[in-house]
GUVOKE-324181 format. One line per 3 residues: number of its first residue (from 1); their letters; for each residue x, y, z of N, C-alpha, C. Coordinates in Angstrom, 2 decimals, always signed. Example, Ala and Ser with C-alpha at 12.3 -4.5 7.8 and 13.67 -1.06 7.14 Angstrom:
<pts>
1> as> +13.19/-5.69/+7.80/+12.30/-4.50/+7.80/+13.20/-3.30/+7.80 | +12.85/-2.25/+7.08/+13.67/-1.06/+7.14/+12.90/+0.03/+7.87 .
</pts>
This chain:
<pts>
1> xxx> +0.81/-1.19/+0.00/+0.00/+0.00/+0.00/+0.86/+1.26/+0.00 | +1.34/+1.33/+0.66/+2.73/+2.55/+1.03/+3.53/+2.74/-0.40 | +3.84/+1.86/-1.05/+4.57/+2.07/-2.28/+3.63/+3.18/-3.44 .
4> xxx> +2.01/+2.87/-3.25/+1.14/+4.01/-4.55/+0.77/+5.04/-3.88 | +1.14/+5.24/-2.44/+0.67/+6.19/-1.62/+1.29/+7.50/-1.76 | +2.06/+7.77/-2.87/+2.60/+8.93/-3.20/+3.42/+10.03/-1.81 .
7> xxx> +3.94/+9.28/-1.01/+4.07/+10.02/+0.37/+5.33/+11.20/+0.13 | +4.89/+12.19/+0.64/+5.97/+13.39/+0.44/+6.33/+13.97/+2.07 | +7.79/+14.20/+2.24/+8.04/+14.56/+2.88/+8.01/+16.27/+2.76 .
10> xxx> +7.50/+16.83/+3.42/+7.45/+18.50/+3.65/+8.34/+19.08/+4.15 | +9.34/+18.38/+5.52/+9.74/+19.26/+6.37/+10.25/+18.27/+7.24 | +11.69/+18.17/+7.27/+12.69/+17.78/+8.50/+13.27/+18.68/+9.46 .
13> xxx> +12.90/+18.71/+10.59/+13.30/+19.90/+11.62/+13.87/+19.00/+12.72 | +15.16/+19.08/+13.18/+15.07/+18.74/+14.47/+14.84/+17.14/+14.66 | +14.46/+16.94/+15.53/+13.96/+15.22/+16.21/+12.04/+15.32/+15.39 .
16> xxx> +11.68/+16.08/+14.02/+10.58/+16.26/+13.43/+10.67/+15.70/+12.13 | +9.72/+15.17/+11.53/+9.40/+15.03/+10.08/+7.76/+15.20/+10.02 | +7.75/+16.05/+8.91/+6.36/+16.13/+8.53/+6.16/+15.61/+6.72 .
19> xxx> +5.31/+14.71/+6.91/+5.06/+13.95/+5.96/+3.48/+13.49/+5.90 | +3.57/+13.75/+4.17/+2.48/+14.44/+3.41/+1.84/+13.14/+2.94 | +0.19/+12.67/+2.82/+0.04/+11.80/+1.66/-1.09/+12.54/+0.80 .
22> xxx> -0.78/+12.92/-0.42/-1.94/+13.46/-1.29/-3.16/+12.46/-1.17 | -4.28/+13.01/-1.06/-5.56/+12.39/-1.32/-5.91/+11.71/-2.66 | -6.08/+10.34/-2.40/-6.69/+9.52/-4.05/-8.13/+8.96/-3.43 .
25> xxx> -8.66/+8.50/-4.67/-10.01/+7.88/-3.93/-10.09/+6.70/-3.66 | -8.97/+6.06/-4.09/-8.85/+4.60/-3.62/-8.40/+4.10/-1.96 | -8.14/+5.80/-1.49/-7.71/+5.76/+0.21/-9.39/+5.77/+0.83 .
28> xxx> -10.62/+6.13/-0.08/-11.36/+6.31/+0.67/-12.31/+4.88/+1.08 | -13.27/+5.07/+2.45/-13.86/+3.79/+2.31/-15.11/+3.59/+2.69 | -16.17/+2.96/+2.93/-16.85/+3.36/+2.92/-17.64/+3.67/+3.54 .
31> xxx> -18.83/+4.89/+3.55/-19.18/+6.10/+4.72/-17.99/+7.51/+4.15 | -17.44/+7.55/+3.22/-16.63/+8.68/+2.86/-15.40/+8.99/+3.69 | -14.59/+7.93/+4.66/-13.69/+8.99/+5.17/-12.39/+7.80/+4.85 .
34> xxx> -11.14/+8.20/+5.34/-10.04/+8.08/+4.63/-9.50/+6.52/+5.58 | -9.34/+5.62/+4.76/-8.99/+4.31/+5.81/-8.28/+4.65/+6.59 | -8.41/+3.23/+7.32/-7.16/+3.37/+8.60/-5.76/+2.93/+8.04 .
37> xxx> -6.33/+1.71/+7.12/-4.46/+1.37/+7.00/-3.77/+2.44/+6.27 | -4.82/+3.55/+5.30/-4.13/+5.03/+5.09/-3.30/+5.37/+6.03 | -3.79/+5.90/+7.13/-3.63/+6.60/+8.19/-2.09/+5.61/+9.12 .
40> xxx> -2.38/+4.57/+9.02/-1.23/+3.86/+9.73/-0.23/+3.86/+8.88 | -0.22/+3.72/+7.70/+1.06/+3.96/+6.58/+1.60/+4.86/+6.56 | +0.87/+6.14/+6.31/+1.21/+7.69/+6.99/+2.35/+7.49/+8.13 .
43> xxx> +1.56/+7.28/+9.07/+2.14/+7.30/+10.48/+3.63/+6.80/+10.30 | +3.22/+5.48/+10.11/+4.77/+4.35/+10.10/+5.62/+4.93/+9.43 | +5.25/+5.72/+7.69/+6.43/+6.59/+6.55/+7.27/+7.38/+7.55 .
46> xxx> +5.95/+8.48/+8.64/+6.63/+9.55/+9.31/+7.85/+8.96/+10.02 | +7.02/+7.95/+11.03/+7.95/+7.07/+11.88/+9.69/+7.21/+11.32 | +9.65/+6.50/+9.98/+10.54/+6.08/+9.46/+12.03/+7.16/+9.13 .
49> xxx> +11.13/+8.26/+8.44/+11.50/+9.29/+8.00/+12.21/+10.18/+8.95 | +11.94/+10.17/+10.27/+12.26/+11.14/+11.14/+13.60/+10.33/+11.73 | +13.51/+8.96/+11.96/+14.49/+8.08/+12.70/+15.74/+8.09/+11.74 .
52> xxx> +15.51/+7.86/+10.33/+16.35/+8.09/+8.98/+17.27/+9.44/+9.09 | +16.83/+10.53/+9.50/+16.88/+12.01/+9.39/+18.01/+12.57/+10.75 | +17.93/+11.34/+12.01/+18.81/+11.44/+13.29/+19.70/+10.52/+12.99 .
55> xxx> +19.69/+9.51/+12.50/+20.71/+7.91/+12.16/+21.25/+7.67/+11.00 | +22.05/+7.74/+10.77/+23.51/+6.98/+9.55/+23.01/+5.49/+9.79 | +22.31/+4.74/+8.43/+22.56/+3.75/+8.29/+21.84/+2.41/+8.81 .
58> xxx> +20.61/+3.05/+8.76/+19.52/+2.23/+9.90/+18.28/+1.76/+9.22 | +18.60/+1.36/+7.56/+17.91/+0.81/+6.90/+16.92/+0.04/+7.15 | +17.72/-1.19/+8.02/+17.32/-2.03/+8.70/+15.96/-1.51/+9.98 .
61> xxx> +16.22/-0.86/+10.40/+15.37/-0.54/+11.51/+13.91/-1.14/+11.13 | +13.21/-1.44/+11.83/+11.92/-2.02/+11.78/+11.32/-1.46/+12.72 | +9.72/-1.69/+12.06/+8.77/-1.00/+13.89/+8.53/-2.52/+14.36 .
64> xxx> +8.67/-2.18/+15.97/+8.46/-3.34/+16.84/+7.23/-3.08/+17.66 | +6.57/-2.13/+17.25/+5.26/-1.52/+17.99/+4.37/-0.43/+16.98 | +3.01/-0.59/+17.30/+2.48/+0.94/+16.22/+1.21/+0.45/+17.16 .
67> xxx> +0.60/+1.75/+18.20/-0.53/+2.09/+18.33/-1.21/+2.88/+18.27 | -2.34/+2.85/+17.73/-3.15/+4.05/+17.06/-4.51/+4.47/+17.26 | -4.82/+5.17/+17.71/-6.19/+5.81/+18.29/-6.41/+6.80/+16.93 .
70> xxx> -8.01/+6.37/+17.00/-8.49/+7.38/+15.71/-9.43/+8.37/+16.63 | -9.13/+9.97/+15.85/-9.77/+10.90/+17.35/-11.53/+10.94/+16.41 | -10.58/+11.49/+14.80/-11.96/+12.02/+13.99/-12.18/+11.37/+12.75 .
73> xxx> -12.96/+11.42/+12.26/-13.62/+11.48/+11.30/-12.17/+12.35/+10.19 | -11.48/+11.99/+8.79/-10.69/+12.61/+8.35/-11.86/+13.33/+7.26 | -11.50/+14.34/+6.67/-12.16/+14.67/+5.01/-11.25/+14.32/+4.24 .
76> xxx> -11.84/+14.27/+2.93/-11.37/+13.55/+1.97/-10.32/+14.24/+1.55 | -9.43/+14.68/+2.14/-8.27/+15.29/+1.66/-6.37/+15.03/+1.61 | -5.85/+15.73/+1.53/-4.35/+15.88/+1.96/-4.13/+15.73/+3.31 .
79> xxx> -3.66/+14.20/+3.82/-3.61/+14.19/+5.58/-1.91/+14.38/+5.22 | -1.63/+14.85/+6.52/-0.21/+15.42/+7.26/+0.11/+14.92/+8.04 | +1.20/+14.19/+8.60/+1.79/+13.65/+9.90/+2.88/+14.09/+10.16 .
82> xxx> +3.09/+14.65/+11.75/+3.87/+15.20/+12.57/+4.71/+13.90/+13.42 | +5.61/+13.53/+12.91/+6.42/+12.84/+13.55/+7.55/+13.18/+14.31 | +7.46/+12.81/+15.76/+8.87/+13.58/+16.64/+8.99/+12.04/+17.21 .
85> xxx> +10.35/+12.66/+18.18/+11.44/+11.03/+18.23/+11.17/+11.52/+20.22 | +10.29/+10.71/+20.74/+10.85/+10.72/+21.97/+11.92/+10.15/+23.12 | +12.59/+9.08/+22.66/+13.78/+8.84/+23.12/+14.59/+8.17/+21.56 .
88> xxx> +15.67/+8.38/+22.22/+16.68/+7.48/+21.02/+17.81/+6.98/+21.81 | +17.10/+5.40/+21.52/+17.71/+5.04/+22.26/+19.46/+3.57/+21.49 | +20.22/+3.16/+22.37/+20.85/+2.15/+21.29/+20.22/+1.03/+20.45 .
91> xxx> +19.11/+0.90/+21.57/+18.56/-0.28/+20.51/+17.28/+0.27/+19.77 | +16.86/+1.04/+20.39/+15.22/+1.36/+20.33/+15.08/+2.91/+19.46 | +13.79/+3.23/+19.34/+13.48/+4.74/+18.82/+12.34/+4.55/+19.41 .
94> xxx> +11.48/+5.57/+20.06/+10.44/+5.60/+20.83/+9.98/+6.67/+19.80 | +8.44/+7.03/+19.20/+8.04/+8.08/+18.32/+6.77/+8.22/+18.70 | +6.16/+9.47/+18.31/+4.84/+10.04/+18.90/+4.21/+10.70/+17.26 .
97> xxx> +3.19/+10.22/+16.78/+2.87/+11.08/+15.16/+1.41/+11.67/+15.43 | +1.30/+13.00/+15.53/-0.05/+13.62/+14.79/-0.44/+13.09/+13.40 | -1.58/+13.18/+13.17/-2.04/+12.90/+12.41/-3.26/+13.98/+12.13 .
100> xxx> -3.36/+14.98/+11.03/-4.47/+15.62/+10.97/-5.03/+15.96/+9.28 | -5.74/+16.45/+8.91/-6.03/+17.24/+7.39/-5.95/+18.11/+7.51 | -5.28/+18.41/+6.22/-4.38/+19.82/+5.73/-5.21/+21.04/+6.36 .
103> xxx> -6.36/+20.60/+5.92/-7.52/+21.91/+5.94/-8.08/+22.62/+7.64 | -7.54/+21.38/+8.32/-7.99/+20.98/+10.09/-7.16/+21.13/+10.86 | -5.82/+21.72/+10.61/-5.03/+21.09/+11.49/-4.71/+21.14/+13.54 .
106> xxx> -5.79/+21.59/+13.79/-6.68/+21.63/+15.04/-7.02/+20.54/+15.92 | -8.11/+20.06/+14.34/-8.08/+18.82/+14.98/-7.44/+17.48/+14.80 | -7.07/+16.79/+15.74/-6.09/+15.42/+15.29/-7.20/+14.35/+15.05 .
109> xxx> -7.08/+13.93/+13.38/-7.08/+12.44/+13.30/-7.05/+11.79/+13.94 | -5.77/+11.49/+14.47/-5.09/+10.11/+14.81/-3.77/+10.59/+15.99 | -4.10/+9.85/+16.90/-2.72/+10.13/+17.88/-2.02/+8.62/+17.77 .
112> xxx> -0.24/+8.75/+17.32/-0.15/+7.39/+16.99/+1.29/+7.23/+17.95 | +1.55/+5.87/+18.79/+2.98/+5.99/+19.24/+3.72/+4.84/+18.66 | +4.92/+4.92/+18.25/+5.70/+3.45/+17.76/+7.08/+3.60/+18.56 .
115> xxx> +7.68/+2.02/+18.12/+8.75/+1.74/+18.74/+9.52/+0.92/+17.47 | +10.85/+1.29/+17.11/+11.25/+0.79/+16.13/+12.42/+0.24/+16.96 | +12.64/-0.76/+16.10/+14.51/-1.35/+17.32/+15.36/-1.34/+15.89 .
118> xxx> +16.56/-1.14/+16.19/+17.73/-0.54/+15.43/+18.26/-2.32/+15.42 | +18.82/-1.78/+14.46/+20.12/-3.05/+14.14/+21.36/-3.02/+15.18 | +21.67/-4.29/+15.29/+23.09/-4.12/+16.37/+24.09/-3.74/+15.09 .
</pts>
């Protein structure tokens, strides 16, 4: 799924990545609002992107955790995820991702936390 998801990164700041997925209609489902495994792909890209952005060489890294609370209802649009790194650790990456639409960004989607473990 992640591979047609067209995901764009916006903005590396810091222990931050903000990462973009344009709206298609094949994300939508039905009742009109934007799936979840959308929304978790999002999340996991950010995940990825931000840990990539602090680490030389951590290809390998995998998530060993992803939990995800859905707050709202998304519109059919351009969702955004705010990915920050709350610990970094030798083995581990601890991460926290907003999740909101472009048009909303008020209200959160999705509050998501993961845990990726690093390669020895």
């Amino acid at each position: 799924m992640a591979d047609d998801m067209d995901l764009r990164i916006d903005a590396l700041e810091g222990r931050s990545a903000f990462v973009r997925v344009p709206f298609h209609g094949r994300m939508v489902r039905p009742g009109g609002t934007v799936s979840g495994p959308t929304i978790m792909s999002l999340a996991d890209a950010a995940m990825y992107a931000v840990i990539l952005a602090q680490l030389d060489n951590v290809e390998m890294a995998v998530t060993s955790n992803l939990n995800i609370n859905f707050l709202s209802k998304p519109k059919p649009e351009d969702l955004l995820a705010e990915a920050k790194i709350l610990k970094l650790g030798r083995r581990q990456v601890v991460c926290e991702v907003a999740v909101y639409s472009v048009s909303n960004p008020e209200e959160l989607v999705a509050h998501v936390t993961g845990t990726y473990v690093l390669p020895m």
